[in-house]
VOGU-3710 file (C-alpha; in Angstrom, 3 decimals, decimal comma):
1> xxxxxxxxxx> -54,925/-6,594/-57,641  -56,302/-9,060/-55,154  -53,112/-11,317/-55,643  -51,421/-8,028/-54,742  -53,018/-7,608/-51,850  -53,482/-11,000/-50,385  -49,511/-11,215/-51,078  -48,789/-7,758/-48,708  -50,808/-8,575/-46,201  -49,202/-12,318/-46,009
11> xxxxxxxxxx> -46,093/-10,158/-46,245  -47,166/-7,798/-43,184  -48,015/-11,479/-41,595  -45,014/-13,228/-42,023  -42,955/-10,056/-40,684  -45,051/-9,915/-37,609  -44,861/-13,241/-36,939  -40,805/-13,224/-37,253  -40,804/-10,511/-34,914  -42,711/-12,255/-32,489
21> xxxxxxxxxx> -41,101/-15,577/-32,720  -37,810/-14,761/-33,789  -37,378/-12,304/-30,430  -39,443/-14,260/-27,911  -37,342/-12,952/-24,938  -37,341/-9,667/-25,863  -41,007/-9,348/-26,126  -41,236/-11,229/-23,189  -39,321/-7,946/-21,686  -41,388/-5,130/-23,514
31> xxxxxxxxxx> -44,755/-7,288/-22,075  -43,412/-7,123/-18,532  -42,497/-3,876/-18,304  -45,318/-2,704/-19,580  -47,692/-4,739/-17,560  -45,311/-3,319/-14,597  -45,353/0,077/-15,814  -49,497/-0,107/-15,526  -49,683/-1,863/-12,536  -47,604/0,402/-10,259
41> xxxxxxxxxx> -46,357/4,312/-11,070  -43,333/3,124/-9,231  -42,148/1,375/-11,715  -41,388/3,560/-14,374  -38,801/6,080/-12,996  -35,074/6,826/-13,566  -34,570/5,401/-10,220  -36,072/2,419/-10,188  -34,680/1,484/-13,725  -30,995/2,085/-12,552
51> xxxxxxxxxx> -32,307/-0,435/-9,176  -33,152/-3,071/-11,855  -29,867/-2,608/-13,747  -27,890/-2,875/-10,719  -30,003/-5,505/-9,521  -29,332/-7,627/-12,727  -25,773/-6,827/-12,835  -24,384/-9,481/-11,269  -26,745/-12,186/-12,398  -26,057/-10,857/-15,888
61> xxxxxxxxxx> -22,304/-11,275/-15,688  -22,203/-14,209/-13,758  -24,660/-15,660/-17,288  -22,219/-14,250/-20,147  -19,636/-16,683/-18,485  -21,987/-19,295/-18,099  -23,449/-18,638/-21,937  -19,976/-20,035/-23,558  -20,303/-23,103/-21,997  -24,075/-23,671/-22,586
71> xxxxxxxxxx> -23,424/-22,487/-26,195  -20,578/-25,323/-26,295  -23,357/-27,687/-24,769  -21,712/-27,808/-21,175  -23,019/-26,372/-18,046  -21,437/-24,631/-15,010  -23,287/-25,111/-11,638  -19,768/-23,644/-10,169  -20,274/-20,290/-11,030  -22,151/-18,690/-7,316
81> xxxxxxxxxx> -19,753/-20,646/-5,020  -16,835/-19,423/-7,602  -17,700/-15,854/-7,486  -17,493/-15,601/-3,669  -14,679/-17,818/-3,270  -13,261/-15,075/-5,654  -14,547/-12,487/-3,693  -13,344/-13,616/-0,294  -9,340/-14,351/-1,669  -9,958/-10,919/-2,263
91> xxxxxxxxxx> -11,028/-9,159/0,754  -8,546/-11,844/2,680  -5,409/-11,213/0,979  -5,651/-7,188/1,216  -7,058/-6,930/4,763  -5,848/-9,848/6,799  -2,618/-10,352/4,466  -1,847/-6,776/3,950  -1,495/-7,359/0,100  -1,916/-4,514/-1,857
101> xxxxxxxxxx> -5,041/-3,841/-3,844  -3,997/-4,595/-7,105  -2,304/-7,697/-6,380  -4,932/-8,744/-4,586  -7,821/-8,450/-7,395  -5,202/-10,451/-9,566  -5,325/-13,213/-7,158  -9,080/-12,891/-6,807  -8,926/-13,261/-10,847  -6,457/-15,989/-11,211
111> xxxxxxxxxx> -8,520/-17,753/-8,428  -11,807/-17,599/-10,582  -10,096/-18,600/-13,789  -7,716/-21,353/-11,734  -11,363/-22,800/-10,756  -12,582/-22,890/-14,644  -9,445/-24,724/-15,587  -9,693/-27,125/-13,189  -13,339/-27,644/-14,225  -12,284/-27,676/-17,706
121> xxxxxxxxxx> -9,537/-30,608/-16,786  -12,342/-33,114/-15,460  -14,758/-32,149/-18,628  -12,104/-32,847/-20,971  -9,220/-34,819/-19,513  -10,791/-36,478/-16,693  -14,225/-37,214/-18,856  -16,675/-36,579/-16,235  -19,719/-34,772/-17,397  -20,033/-31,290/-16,722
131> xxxxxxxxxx> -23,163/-31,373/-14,403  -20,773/-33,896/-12,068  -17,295/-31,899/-12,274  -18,721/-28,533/-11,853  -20,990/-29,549/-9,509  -18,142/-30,460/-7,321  -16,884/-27,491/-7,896  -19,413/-25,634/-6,409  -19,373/-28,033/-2,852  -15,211/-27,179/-3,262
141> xxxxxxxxxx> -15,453/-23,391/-3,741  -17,798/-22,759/-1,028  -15,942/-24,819/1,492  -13,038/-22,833/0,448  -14,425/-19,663/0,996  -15,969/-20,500/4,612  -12,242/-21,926/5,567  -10,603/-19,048/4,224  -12,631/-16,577/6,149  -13,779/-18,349/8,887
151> xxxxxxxxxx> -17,411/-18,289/8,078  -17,276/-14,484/8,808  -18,052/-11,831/6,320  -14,192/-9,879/5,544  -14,481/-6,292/5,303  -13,961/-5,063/1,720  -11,165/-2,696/0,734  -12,515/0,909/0,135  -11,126/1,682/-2,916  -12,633/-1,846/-4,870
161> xxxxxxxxxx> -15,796/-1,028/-2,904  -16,731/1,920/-5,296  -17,405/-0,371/-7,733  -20,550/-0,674/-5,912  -21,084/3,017/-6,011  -22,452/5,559/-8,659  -20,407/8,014/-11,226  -21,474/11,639/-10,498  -24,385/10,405/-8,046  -26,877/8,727/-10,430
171> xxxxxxxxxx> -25,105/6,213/-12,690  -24,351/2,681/-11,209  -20,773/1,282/-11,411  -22,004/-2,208/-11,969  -24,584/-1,596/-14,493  -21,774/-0,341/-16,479  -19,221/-3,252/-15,715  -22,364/-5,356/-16,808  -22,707/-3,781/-20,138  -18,716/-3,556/-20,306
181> xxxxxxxxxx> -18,800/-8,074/-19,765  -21,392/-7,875/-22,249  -19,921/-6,132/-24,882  -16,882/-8,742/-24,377  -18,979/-11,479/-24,439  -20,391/-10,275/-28,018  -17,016/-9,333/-29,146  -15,657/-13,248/-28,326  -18,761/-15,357/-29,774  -19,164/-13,893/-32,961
191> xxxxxxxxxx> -15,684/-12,118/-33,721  -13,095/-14,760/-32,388  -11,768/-18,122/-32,805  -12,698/-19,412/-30,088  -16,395/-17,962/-29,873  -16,598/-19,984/-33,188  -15,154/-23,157/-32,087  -17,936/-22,696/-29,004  -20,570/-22,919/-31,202  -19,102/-26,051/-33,355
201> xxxxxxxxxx> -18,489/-27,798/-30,250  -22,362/-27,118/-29,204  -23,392/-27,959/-32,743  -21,276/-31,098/-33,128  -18,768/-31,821/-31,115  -17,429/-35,161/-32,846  -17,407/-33,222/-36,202  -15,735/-30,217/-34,916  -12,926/-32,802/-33,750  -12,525/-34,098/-37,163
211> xxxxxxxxxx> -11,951/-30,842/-38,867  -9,167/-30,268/-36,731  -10,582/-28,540/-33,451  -8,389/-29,248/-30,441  -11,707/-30,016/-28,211  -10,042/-30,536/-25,537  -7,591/-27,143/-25,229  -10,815/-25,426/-26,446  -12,857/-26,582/-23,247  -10,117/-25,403/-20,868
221> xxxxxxxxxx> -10,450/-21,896/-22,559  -14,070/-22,038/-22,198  -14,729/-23,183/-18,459  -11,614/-20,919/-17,315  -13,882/-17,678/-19,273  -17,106/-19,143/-17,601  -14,337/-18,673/-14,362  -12,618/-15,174/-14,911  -16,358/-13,743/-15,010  -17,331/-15,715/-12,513
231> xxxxxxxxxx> -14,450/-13,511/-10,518  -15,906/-10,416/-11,601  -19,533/-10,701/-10,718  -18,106/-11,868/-7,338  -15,971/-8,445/-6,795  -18,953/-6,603/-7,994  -21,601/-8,682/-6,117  -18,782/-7,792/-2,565  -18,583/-4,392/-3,430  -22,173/-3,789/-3,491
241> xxxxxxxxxx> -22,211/-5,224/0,464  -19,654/-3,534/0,791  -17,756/-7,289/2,771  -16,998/-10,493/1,140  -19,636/-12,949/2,609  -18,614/-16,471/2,473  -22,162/-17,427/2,012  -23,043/-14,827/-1,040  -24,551/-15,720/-4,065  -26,033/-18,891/-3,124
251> xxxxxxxxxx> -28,192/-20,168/-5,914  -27,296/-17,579/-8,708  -25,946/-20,322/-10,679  -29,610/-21,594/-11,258  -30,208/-17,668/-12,375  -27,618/-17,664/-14,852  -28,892/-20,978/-16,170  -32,568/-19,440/-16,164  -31,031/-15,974/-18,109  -28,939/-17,637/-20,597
261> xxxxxxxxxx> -31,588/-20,125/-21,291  -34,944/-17,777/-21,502  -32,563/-15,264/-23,583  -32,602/-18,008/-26,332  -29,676/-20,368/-25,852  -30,350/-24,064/-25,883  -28,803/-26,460/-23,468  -28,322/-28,841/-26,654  -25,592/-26,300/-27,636  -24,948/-24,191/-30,377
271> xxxxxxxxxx> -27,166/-21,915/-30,115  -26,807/-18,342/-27,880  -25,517/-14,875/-27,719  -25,197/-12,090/-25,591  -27,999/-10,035/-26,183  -30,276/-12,699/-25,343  -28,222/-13,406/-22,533  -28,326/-9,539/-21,216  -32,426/-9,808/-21,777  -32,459/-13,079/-19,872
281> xxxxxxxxxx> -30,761/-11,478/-16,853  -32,700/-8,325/-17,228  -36,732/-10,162/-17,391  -35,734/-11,967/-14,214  -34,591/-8,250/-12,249  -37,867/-6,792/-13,597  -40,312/-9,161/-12,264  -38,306/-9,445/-9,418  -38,248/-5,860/-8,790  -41,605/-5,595/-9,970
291> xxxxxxxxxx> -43,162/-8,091/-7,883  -41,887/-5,952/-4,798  -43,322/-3,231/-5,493  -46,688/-4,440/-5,815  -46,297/-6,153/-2,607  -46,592/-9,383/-3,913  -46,352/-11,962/-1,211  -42,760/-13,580/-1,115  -43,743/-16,852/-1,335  -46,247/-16,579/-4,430
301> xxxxxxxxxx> -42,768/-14,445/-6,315  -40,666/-17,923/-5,887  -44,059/-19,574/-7,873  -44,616/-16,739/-10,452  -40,852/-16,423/-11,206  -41,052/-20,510/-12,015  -43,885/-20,277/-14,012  -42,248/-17,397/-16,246  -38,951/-19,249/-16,336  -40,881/-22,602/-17,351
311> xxxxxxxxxx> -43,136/-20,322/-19,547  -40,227/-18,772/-21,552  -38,445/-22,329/-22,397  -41,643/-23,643/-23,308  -41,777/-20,709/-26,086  -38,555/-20,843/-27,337  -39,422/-24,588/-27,744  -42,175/-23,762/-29,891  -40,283/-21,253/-31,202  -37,248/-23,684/-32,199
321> xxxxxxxxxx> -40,120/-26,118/-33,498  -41,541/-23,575/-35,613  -38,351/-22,094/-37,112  -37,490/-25,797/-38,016  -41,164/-26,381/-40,322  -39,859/-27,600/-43,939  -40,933/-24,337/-46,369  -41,255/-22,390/-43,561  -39,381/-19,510/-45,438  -41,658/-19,800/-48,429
331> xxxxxxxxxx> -44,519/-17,624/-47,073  -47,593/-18,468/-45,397  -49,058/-20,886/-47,181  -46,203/-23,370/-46,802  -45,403/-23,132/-43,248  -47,072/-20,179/-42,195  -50,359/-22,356/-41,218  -48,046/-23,398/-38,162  -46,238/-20,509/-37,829  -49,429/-18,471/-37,064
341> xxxxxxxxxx> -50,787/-20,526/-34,109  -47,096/-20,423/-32,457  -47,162/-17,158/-32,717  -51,071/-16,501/-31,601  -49,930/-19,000/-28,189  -46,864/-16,187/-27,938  -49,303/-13,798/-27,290  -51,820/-15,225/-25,659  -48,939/-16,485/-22,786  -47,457/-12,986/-22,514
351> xxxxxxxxxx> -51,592/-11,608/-22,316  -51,890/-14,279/-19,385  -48,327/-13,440/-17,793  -49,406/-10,128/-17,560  -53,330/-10,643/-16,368  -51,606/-13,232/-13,275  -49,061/-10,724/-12,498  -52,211/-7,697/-12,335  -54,274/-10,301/-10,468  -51,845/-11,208/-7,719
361> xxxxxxxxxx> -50,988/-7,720/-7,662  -54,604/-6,669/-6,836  -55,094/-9,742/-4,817  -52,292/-8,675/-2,240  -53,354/-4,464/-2,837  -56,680/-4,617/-2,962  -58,103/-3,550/0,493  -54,822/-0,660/0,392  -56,273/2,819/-0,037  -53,301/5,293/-2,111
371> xxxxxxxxxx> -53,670/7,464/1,225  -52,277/4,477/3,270  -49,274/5,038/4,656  -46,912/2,457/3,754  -44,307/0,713/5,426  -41,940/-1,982/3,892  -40,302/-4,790/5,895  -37,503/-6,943/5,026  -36,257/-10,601/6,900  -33,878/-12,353/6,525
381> xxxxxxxxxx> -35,501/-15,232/6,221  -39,044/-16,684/5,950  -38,131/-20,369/6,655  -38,083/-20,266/10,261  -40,626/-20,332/12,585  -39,407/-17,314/14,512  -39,267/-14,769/11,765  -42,822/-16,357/10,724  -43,952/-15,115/14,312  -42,112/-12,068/13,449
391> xxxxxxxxxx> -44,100/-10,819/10,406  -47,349/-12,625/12,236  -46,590/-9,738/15,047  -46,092/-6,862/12,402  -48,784/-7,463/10,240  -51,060/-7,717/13,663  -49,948/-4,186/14,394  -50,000/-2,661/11,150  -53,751/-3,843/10,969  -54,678/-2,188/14,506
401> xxxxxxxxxx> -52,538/1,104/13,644  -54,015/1,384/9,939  -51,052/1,029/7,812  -50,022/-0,503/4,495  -47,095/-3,166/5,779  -45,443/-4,831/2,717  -43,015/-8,196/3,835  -40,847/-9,746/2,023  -38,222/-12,627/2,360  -34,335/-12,109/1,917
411> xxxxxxxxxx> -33,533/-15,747/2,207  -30,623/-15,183/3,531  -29,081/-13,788/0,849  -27,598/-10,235/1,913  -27,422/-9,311/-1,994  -31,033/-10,222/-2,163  -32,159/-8,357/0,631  -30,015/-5,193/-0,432  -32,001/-5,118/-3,661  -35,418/-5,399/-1,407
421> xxxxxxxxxx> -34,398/-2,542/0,448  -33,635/-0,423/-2,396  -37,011/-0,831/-4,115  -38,881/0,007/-1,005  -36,615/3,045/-1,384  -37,270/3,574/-4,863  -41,445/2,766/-3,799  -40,722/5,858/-1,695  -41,840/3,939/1,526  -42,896/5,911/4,527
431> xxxxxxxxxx> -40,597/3,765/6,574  -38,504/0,747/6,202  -37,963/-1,968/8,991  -34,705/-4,114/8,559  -34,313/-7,824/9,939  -30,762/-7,792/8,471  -28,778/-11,130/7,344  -25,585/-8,876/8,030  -24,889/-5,914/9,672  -22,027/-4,945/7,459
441> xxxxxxxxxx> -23,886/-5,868/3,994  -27,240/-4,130/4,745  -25,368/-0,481/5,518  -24,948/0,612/1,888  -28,906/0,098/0,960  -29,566/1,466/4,085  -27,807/4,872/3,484  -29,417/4,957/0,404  -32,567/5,324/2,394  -31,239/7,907/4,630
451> xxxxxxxxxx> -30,579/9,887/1,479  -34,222/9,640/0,891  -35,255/10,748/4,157  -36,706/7,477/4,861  -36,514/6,066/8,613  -34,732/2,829/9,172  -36,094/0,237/11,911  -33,393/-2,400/12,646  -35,064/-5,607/13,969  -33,523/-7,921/15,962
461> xxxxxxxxxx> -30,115/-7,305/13,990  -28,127/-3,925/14,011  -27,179/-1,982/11,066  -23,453/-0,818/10,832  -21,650/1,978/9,264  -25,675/3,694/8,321  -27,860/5,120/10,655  -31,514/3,353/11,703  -33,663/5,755/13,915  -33,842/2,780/16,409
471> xxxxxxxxxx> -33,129/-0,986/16,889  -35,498/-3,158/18,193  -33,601/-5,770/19,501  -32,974/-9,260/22,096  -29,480/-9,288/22,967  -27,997/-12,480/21,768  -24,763/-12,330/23,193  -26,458/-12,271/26,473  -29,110/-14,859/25,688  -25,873/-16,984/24,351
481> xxxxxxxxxx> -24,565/-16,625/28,054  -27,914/-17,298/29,906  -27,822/-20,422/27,454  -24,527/-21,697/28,807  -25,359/-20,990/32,489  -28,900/-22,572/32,071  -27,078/-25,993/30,403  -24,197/-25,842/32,470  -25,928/-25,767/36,135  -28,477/-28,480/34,417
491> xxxxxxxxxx> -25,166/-30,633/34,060  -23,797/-29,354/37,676  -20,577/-27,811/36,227  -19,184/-31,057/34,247  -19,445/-33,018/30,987  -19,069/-33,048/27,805  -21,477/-30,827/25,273  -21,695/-30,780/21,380  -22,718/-27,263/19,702  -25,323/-26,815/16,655
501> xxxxxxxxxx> -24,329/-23,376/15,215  -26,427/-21,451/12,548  -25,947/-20,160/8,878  -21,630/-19,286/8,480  -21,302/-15,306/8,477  -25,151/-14,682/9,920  -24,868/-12,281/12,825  -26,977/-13,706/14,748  -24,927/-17,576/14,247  -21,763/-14,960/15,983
511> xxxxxxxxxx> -23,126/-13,246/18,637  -25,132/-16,714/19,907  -22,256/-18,619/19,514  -19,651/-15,590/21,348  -22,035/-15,411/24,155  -22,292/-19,095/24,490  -18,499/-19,669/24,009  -17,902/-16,998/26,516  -20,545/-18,233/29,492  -18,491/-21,810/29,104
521> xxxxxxxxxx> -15,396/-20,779/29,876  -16,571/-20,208/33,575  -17,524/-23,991/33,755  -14,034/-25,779/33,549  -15,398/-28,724/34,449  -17,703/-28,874/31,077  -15,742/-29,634/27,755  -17,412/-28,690/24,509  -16,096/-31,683/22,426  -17,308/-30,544/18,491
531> xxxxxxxxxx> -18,952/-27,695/17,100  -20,777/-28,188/13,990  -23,003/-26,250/11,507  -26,278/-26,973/11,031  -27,685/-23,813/9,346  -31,012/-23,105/11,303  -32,502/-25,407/9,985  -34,567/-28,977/12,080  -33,436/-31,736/9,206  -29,910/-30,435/8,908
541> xxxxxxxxxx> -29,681/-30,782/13,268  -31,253/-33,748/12,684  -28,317/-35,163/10,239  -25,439/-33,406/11,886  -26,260/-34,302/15,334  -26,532/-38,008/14,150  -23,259/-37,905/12,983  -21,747/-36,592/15,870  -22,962/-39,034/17,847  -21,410/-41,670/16,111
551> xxxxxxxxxx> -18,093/-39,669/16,886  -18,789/-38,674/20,847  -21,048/-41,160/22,331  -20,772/-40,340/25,680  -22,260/-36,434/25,380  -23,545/-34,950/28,323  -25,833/-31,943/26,725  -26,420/-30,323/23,884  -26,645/-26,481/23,001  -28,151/-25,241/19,747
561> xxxxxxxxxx> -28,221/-21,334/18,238  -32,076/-22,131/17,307  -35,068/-24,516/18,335  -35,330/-25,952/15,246  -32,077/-27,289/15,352  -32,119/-28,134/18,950  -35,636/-30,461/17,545  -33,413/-31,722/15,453  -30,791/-32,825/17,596  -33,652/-34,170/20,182
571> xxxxxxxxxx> -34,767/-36,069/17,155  -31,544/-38,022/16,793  -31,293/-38,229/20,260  -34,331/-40,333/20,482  -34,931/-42,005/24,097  -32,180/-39,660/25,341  -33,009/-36,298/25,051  -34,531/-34,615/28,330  -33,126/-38,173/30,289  -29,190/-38,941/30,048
581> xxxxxxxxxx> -28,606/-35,631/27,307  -29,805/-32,129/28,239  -30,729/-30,108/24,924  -31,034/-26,583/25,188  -32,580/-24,299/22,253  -33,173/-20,563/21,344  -35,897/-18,628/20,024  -39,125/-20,050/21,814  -41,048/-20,929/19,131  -44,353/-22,789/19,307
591> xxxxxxxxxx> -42,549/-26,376/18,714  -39,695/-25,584/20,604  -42,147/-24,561/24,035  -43,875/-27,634/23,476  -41,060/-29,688/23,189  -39,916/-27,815/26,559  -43,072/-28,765/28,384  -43,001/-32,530/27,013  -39,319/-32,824/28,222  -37,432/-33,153/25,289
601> xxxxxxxxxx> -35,960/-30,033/25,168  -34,883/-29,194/28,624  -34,712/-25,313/28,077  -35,316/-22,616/25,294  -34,019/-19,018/25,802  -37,041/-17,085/24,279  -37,043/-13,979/22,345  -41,062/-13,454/22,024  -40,619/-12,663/17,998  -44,005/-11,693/18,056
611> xxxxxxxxxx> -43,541/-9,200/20,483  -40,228/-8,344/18,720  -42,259/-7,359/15,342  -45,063/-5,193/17,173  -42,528/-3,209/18,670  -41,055/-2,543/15,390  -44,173/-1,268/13,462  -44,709/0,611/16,312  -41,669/2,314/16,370  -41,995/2,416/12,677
621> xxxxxxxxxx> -45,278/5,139/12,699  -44,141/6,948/15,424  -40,689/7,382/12,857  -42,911/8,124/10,504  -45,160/10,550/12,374  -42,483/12,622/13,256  -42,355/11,609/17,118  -39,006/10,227/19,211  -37,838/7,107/19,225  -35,656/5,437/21,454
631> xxxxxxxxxx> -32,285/4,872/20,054  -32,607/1,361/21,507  -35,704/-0,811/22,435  -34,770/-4,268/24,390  -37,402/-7,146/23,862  -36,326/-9,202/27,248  -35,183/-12,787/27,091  -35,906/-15,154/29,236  -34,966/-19,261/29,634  -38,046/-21,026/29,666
641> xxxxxxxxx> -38,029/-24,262/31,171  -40,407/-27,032/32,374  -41,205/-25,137/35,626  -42,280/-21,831/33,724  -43,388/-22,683/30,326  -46,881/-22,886/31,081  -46,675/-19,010/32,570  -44,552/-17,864/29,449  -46,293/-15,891/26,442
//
């Protein structure tokens, strides 16, 4: 009787324990969501559900493509800069081409897959490795898309744009093309000749070649699959903004990686399905999603989102290692003495997952009060100093006026920022203030807030085709052209300029650059001799405006869309900025003012970002109370130079 019983509950044991270890990632996802579920009453709501599905949509698809070449031990860093190459062929060749729809989503397909093949060709053909051909791929695609549209976002055609849209008001288009991909993924890897060959090629890929495989054939196949999805996610990523933008889905190939691999799939190869794939995708949209809600600061997301990706291979490691214990199918005593501490660390991680979500959670919410009113804000980007000064100036007033302000950082992804938006939505947010990373992109997820009755700030950016109660706003087509004048009577009317401009497709990067490009042309006498991108950012002016010299060494001035990259420039300039070469920035950050008053920078047109954000909480309670707003609220700009730095605030 004992024997009985000391057998049933080793039975009971060894089940638990294959539950545990055998579906790491999907316990991983029960944990989180209920950790999230407890943690805010957001959470758990039709709503915000179909926000995570649609949020993990395109990651998700974008990660079945990407799981048949991990499977067959490859990888595809290709698969973001394919997807809006992909996207923009499309939006190009029915707008600006006049192509009809159809044709044109063809093209937009054959483009992806074209891009797998030719992938495929250097793997097997050319014998580079994978990371090396795909990853010029990715430089290839992207500098494709850019040329094709111009670095502008393309409007996309209406009737592909309701993929982005719901079926009778509730259910998301792309959750279902997710779970469509998904369902073809399954279909291919475990009921298809090639899905098998993927998975001898992973396993062994000089043994699958001796019983007969064609390797080679088999890896075009693969990569141009990896390619045709690739294609998809990118139509369904552009429909959701409803524009193709040149610069979308930056990075997703890393979250594809990260989904295929903490689903289960092993970058050895031969290992992975779709499930675990879909799961993958889906734990990275929940704490993502999650995180906002609890008004977790952006930065500390990037660091818990690491930690859980670095957390879930770890597990399936031990998982792998566990699996692989000689008797381990014989019951406990033979390999369950190992089994049982894998499976205890399993629980103990997702325990501590959870308790460092709750404690950042209640770190950031803390000192909140449920009867706060709460306001959610969204930038474009936190890696600039202006923005920085931005939030510094919100949070300021949102402390003096009592309210709950929740930030977080787009990094200049428009998808990204889309799916920010529609959590606050789905928080149910008093208000919502918008620092968009494009006009065009943000309007969707902005309507979907005017559904809710929720009033839209715009900061510094506008909001097209939706409606924001006000926007709070520098003009920077005007600042471009106070810019030129300011650089151009420094100069006395002649000479020969470079230009620094900002991220391809950012709104701001356009009307800076119009402005400037307009103000010019009333100076004949000044020749603007290259124009070169430098993306915001101090060490990229630094590179690019090193370069240029090399190229035009006799440059007169310098104008760049941002101080940082005007530092930059001054930087490479050395001994000759402020003396023989005139730089003049935009923004007035702290650096760039100092470097104004030390004479490197000859002149800044300042926005006071500080300023800029004050107004916009402001605006945001009075919204919020009930009270008019102005339709439009102008911060003033003014060009700071050495005479009146010292004055300006």
């Amino acid at each position: 009787m004992a024997t009985e019983t000391l057998k049933s509950n080793a039975g009971g044991a060894t089940g638990l324990r294959r539950v545990l270890l055998d579906n790491g990632a999907l316990s991983a996802l029960v944990v989180l969501l209920v950790a999230m579920s407890l943690l805010s009453g957001d959470f758990l709501t039709t709503q915000n559900l179909l926000n995570v599905g649609v949020q993990a949509a395109v990651t998700a698809i974008l990660a079945f493509g990407v799981t048949f070449v991990i499977v067959s031990a490859g990888i595809d860093l290709s698969v973001g800069s394919v997807a809006a190459l992909s996207a923009t062929v499309l939006a190009w060749s029915a707008t600006s081409q006049g192509l009809p729809v159809w044709l044109a989503i063809v093209l937009a397909v054959g483009t992806g897959i074209a891009c797998g093949f030719v992938n495929g060709l250097l793997v097997s053909y050319g014998k580079l490795p994978p990371f090396i051909a795909t990853l010029a791929m990715l430089s290839v695609a992207r500098g494709l898309s850019l040329v094709i549209s111009q670095g502008s976002p393309i409007p996309f055609p209406d009737s592909v744009s309701n993929l982005g849209d719901t079926i009778g008001g509730w259910l998301p288009v792309p959750v279902i093309v997710m779970i469509a991909m998904g369902l073809v993924t399954a279909v291919i890897l475990a009921r298809t000749y090639i899905g098998r060959s993927m998975y001898a090629i992973g396993g062994n890929e000089e043994a699958a070649r001796l019983s007969g495989l064609r390797v080679k054939r088999q890896k075009l196949v693969i990569y141009g699959l990896s390619g045709l999805f690739a294609a998809v996610a990118g139509i369904v990523l552009a429909s959701r903004l409803v524009s193709a933008q040149p610069q979308a889905a930056q990075g997703y190939e890393l979250d594809a990686i990260a989904a295929v691999v903490i689903g289960g799939a092993s970058l050895a190869g031969g290992v992975g399905k779709a499930s675990g794939t879909l799961i993958g995708a889906l734990i990275l949209a929940v704490l993502r999603n999650g995180l906002n809600l609890l008004s977790v600061s952006a930065f500390w997301q990037q660091v818990v989102i690491g930690v859980v990706i670095a957390l879930a291979v770890l597990l399936d490691t031990l998982r792998r290692k566990a699996g692989a214990t000689p008797g381990a199918s014989t019951g406990a005593a033979a390999g369950g003495g190992k089994k049982g501490p894998q499976a205890l660390k399993l629980g103990l991680a997702a325990v501590l997952a959870a308790a460092v979500i709750g404690g950042v959670a209640l770190f950031n919410n803390g000192s909140s009060s449920g009867t706060t009113t709460k306001v959610g804000m969204s930038l474009s980007t936190l890696n600039n100093p202006f923005f920085v000064q931005m939030k510094e100036g919100a949070q300021a007033e949102a402390e003096k006026a009592g309210i709950d302000l929740t930030v977080t950082d787009a990094q200049n992804d428009a998808s990204q920022q889309t799916n920010q938006l529609q959590n606050f939505t789905g928080e149910g947010m008093k208000s919502i203030i918008v620092n968009p990373v494009d006009s065009d992109a943000v309007g969707p997820a902005v309507r979907g807030a005017n559904k809710s009755d929720i009033p839209v700030i715009a900061a510094d950016r506008g909001v097209n085709k939706a409606k924001a109660a006000t926007l709070v706003a520098s003009d920077n087509v005007a600042g471009g052209k106070l810019a030129a004048k300011t650089l151009a009577e420094k100069l006395g009317g002649k000479g020969k300029i470079v230009t620094l401009q900002g991220v391809a497709g950012t709104s701001a990067s356009r009307e800076r650059g119009k402005g400037f490009a307009e103000g010019i042309k009333e100076y004949p006498g000044i020749k603007v001799v290259a124009s070169q991108p430098a993306d915001f950012d101090r060490t990229k002016g630094l590179d690019v405006m090193t370069n240029l010299m090399q190229s035009n060494p006799g440059i007169d001035g310098v104008f760049a869309e941002n101080d940082e990259m005007a530092l930059g420039a001054a930087k490479a300039l050395g001994g000759k900025a402020g003396k023989s070469v005139a730089v003049v920035g935009f923004d007035g950050t702290p650096d760039g003012l100092k470097a104004v008053e030390g004479g490197t920078l000859y002149a800044s047109v300042a926005q006071q970002p500080k300023e800029l954000g004050r107004i916009a909480v402001r605006n945001a309670v009075k919204a919020v109370r009930g009270k008019d707003v102005d339709a439009m609220v102008k911060v003033p700009v003014k060009v700071v130079t050495e005479k009146n730095v010292a004055d300006f605030s």
